[in-house]
C-alpha positions in Angstrom: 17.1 0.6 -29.9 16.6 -3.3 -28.9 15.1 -3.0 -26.0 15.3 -6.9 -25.2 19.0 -6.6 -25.9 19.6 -3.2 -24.3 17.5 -5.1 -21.2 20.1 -7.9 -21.3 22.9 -6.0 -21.4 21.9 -4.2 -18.3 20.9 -7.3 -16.3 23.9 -8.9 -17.1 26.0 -5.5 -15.8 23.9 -5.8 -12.9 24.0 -9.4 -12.0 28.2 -8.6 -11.8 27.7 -5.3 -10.4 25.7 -7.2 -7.9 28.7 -9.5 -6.9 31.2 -6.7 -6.3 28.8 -5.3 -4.3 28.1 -8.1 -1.7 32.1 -8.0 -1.2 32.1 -4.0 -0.6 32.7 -3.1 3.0 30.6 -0.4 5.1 33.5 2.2 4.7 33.3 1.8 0.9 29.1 2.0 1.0 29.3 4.8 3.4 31.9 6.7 1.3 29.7 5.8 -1.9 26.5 7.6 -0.4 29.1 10.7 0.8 29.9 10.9 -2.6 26.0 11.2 -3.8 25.7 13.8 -1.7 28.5 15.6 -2.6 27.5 15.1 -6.3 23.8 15.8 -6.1 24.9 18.9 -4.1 27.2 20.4 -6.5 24.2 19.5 -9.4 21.4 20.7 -7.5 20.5 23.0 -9.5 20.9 21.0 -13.0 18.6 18.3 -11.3 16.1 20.9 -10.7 16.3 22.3 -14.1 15.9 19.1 -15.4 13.0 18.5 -12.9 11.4 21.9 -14.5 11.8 20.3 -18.1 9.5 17.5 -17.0 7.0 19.5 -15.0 6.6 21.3 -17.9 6.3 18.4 -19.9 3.8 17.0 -17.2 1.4 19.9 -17.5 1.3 20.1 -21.0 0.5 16.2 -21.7 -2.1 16.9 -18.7 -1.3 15.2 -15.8 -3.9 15.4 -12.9 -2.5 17.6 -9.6 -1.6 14.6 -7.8 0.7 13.1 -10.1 2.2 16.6 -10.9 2.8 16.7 -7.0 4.6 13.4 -7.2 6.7 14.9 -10.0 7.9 18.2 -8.5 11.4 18.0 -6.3 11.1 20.9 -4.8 14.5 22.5 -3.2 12.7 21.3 0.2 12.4 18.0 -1.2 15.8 18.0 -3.0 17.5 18.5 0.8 15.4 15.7 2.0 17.1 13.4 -0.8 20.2 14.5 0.6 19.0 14.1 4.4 17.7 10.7 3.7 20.5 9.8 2.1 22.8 10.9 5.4 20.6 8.9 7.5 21.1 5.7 5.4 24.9 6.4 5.8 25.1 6.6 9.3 22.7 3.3 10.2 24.6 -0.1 10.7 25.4 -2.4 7.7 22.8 -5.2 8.1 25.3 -7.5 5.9 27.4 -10.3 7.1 25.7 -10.0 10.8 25.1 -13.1 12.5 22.6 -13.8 15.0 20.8 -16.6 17.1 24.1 -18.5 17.0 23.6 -21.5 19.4 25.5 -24.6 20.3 23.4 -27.6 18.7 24.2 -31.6 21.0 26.4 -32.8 18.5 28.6 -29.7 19.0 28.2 -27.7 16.0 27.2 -23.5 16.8 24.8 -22.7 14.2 23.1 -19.7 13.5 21.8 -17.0 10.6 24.0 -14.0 8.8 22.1 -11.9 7.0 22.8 -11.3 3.2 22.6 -9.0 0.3 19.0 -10.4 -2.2 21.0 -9.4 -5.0 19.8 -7.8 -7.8 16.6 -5.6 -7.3 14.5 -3.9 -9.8 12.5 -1.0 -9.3 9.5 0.3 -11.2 8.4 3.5 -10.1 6.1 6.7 -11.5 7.0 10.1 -11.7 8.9 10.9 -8.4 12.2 11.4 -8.9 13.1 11.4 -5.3 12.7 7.5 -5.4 15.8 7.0 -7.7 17.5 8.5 -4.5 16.1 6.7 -2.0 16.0 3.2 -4.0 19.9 3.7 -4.9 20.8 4.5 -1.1 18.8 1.9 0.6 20.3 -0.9 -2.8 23.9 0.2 -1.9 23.9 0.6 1.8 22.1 -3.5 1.9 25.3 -4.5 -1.1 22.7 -4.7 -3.7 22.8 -4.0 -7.4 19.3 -2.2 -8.6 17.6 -1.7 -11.8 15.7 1.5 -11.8 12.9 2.2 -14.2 11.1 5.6 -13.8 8.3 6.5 -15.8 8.3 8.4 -19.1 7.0 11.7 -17.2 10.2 11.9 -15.1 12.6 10.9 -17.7 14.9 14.0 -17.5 15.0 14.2 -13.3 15.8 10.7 -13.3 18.7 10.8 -15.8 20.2 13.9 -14.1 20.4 12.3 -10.7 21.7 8.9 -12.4 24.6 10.4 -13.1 25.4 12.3 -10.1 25.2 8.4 -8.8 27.5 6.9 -11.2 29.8 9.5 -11.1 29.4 8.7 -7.0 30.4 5.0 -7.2 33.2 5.7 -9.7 34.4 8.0 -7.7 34.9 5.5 -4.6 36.3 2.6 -6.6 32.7 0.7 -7.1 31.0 -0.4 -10.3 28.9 2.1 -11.6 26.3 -0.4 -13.1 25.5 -1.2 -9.1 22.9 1.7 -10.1 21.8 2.0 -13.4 19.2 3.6 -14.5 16.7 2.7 -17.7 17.8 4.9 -20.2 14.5 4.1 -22.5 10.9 5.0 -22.1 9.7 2.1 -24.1 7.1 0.0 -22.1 9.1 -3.3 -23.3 11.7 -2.1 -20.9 9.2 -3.1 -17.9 8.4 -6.1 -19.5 11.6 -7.3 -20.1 12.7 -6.3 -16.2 10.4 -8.2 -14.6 11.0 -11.9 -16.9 14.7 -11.9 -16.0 14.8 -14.1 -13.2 18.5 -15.3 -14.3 19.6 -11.0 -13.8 16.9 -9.7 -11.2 16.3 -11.5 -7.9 12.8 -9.6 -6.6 10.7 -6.6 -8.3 9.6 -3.5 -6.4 6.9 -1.4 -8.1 6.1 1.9 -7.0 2.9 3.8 -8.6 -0.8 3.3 -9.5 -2.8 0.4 -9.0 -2.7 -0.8 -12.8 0.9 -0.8 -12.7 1.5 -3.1 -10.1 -1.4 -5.2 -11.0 0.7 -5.8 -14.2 3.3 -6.2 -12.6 2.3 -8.6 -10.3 0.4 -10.7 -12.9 3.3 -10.7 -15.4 6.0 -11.1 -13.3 8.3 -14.2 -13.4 10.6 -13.0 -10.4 9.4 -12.4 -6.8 7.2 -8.6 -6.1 7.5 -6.5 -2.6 4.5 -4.7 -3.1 1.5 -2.5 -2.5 -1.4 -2.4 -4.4 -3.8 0.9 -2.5 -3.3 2.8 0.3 -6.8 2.6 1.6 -6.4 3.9 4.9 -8.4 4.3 7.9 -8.5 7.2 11.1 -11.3 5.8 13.6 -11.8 8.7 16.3 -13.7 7.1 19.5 -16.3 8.0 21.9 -13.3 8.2 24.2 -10.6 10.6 21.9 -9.4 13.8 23.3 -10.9 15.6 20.9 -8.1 18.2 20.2 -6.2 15.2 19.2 -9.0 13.9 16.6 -9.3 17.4 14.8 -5.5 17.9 14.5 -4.9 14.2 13.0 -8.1 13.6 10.9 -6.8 16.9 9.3 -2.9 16.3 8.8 -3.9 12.4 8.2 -5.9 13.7 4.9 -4.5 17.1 3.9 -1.1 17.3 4.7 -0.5 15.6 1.5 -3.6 14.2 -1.1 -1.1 11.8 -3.7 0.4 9.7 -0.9 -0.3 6.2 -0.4 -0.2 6.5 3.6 -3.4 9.5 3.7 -6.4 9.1 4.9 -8.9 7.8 2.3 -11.7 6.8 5.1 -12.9 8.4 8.3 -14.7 6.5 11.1 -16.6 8.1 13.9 -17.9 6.5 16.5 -21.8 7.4 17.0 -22.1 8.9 20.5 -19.2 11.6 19.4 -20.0 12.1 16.2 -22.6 15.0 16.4 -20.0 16.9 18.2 -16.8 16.4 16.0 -18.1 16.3 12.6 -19.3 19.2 12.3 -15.9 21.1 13.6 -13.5 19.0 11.1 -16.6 19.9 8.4 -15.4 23.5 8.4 -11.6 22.2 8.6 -11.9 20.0 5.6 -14.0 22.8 3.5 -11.2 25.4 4.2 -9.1 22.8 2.6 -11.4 22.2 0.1 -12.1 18.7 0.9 -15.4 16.8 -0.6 -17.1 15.1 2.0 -18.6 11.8 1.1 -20.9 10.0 4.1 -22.9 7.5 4.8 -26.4 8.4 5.9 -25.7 9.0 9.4 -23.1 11.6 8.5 -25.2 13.2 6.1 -27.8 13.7 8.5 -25.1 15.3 11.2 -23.4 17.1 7.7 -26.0 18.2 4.7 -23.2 19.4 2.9 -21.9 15.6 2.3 -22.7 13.8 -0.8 -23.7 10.3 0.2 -21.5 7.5 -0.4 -21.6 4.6 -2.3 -20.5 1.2 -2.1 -17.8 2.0 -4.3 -16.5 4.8 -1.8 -15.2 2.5 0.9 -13.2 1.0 -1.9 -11.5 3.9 -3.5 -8.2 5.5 -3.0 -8.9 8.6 -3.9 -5.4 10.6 -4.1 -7.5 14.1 -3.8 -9.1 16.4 -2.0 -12.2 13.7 -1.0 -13.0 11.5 2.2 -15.1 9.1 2.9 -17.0 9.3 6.3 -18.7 6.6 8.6 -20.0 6.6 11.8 -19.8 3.5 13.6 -21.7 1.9 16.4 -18.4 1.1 18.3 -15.2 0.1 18.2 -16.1 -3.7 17.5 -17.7 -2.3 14.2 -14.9 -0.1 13.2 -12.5 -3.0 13.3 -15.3 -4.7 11.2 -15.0 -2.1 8.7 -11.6 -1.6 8.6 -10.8 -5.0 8.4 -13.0 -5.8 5.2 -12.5 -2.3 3.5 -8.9 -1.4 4.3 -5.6 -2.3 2.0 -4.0 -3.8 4.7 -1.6 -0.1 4.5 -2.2 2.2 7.5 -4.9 2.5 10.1 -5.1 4.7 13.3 -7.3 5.4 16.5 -7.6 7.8 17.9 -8.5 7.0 22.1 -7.2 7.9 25.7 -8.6 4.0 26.1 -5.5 2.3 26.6 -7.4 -0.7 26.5 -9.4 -0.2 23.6 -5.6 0.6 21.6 -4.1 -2.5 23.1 -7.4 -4.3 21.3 -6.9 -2.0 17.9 -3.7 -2.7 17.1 -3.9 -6.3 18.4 -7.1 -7.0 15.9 -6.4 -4.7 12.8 -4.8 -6.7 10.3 -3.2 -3.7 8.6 1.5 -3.8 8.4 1.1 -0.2 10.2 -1.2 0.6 12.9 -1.5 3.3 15.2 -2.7 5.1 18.7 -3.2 8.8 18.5 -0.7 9.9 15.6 -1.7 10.6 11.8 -1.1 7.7 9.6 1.1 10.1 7.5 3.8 8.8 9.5 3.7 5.1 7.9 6.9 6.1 5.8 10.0 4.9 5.9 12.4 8.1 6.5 9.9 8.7 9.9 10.7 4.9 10.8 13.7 5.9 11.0 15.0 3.2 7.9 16.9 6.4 6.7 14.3 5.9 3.5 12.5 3.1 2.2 12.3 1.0 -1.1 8.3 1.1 -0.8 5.8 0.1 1.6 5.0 -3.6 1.2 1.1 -5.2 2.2 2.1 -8.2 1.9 2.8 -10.4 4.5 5.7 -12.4 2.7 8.9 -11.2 2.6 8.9 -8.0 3.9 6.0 -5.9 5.7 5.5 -2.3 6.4 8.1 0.3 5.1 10.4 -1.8 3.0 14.3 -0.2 4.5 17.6 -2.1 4.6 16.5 -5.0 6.7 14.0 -5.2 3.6 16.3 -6.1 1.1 18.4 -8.5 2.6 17.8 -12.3 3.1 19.5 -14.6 5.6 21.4 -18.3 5.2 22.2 -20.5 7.8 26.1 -20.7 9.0 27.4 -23.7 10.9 30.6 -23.9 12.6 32.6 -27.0 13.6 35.7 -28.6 14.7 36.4 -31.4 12.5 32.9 -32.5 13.6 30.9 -35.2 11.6 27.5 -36.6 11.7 27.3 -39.9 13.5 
């Protein structure tokens, strides 16, 4: 295969894929993401075979737990596709909405409508459930998307592509609205992402060296992330039933997510009490403890952390852990250490939360819930493209609002500019 010409061939489907689709009405996107769930529904169980094929694969070429985690669609997860995908349906169409119209002296109303961004391109590692989401969200905001999964997903990725294309045929729309890389080459990324005459903005999903590439090779506009670096600070004024239940979900519900907990903070005059209770939670979870010295003198279990530990995104079974003077140092430490992704406190101090999520410079903060809810489906987007740090175009969980753009409409009578 020629991947550069295989690459142009798709961009160029796209990029008129792209133009039927800013035309299509909400019935016709609505009835297009009926028809993926009636399709992925009566495949279900050839999507998970195919999913088996390349968890089997995944083991055998020895990938770590987390990313094999990432990889399995699980019939639980499969309904969620499907879930998420109803909830997209049944959100209003962002597209052709006009707002802050207002009369201007000279006469003239002007005001914004919101607008398709085109064609998008996603670059994604081994969950399969993206393709779903990232087709959904592209269709439902009139885009055209260019989906490139990695190699370790190939098979999950090509059985849900065509439950899509059959989807959009089925309703009258082009099927290259959603297409979905076909080769496993790495050229295939690089081509993607120097395209900017096909693809109008890049969304990588995965590892840190991925976007990193991405980001640095790029010749069209990233929404991205690079960590999820984020922080749960429990203070000398938490309930502290509320601390243990969400330092635990925030780091164990789920270890290969980029919205868990990586660091905990404590603040000192509570944190001879609490650490050693959520000791014994973590260890029945099997959770390394990593502290700085004051939590190693509370925990001896704890191996004491470096430098390099406030940095790291671990994706595993390991926490960080620093008590803190206060709240003052807290935001201190978030605020130099953190990824800008997720951070939390945990208080009955309304005060002190007004002052946390005020100061913390972070697209999701929270008061007294587990950062596991920075995600777009519990947003209530429906799903999301990806969470973006970046403060430039989009912010947070990336939904439909995401992945539109706005012009300015003016409306006269006859009037010109004296």
């Amino acid at each position: 295969m020629n991947v550069e010409q295989y690459m142009t061939d798709v961009g160029r489907q796209a990029r008129a894929a792209s133009r039927a689709m800013a035309k299509a009405t909400t019935e016709q996107k609505n009835a297009a993401l009926q028809a993926c769930i009636e399709q992925l529904n009566a495949a279900k169980e050839q999507v998970l075979a195919a999913n088996a094929v390349d968890l089997q694969a995944g083991r055998e070429n020895g990938l770590d737990d987390a990313l094999l985690d990432r990889l399995e669609l699980t019939p639980a997860r499969f309904d969620g596709m499907l879930e998420g995908l109803q909830q997209v349906a049944t959100l209003p169409d962002p597209i052709a909405e006009i707002t802050d119209m207002k009369y201007m002296p000279s006469g003239i109303q002007v005001g914004r409508m919101r607008v398709p961004l085109g064609v998008i391109g996603i670059i994604y590692e081994s969950r399969p459930n993206v393709t779903v989401e990232a087709a959904s969200l592209c269709l439902k905001s009139g885009n055209a998307a260019i989906l490139r999964g990695g190699s370790e997903s190939i098979h999950s990725n090509q059985a849900i592509a065509q439950c899509v294309a059959a989807a959009l045929a089925s309703v009258g729309l082009p099927s290259a609205a959603v297409q979905v890389v076909e080769t496993t080459d790495r050229a295939a990324v690089g081509a993607l992402i120097t395209m900017p005459e096909f693809v109008d903005v890049i969304v990588p999903r995965g590892g840190k060296g991925l976007i990193e590439r991405i980001s640095n090779d790029a010749k069209v506009p990233v929404i991205k992330h690079l960590d999820g670096i984020c922080h749960v600070y429990i203070d000398d004024k938490a309930d502290v039933a509320k601390a243990e239940a969400i330092a635990l979900n925030a780091k164990t519900h789920r270890y290969g997510t980029c919205n868990t907990m990586e660091t905990l903070l404590v603040a000192e005059p509570v944190a001879a009490s609490i650490l050693p209770r959520l000791a014994e939670l973590y260890a029945e979870k099997g959770v390394e403890l990593r502290g700085c010295e004051k939590t190693c003198a509370i925990l001896p279990q704890a191996i004491a952390a470096t430098e390099a530990d406030w940095h790291t995104e671990y994706l595993a079974p390991v926490l960080s852990i620093k008590v803190v003077d206060d709240m003052d140092a807290a935001i201190v430490h978030i605020n130099h250490y953190s990824s800008q992704h997720t951070e939390s406190i945990i208080t009955e101090d309304y005060s002190r939360a007004r002052r946390f999520i005020r100061e913390v410079d972070s697209s999701s903060v929270m008061v007294n819930a587990s950062t596991r809810f920075a995600d777009g489906f519990e947003y209530g987007l429906g799903a999301e493209i990806g969470i973006s740090t970046d403060k430039i175009h989009a912010r947070g969980p990336v939904g439909l609002e995401g992945l539109t753009s706005q012009k300015y409409v003016v409306f006269g009578d006859g009037h010109i500019r004296q």
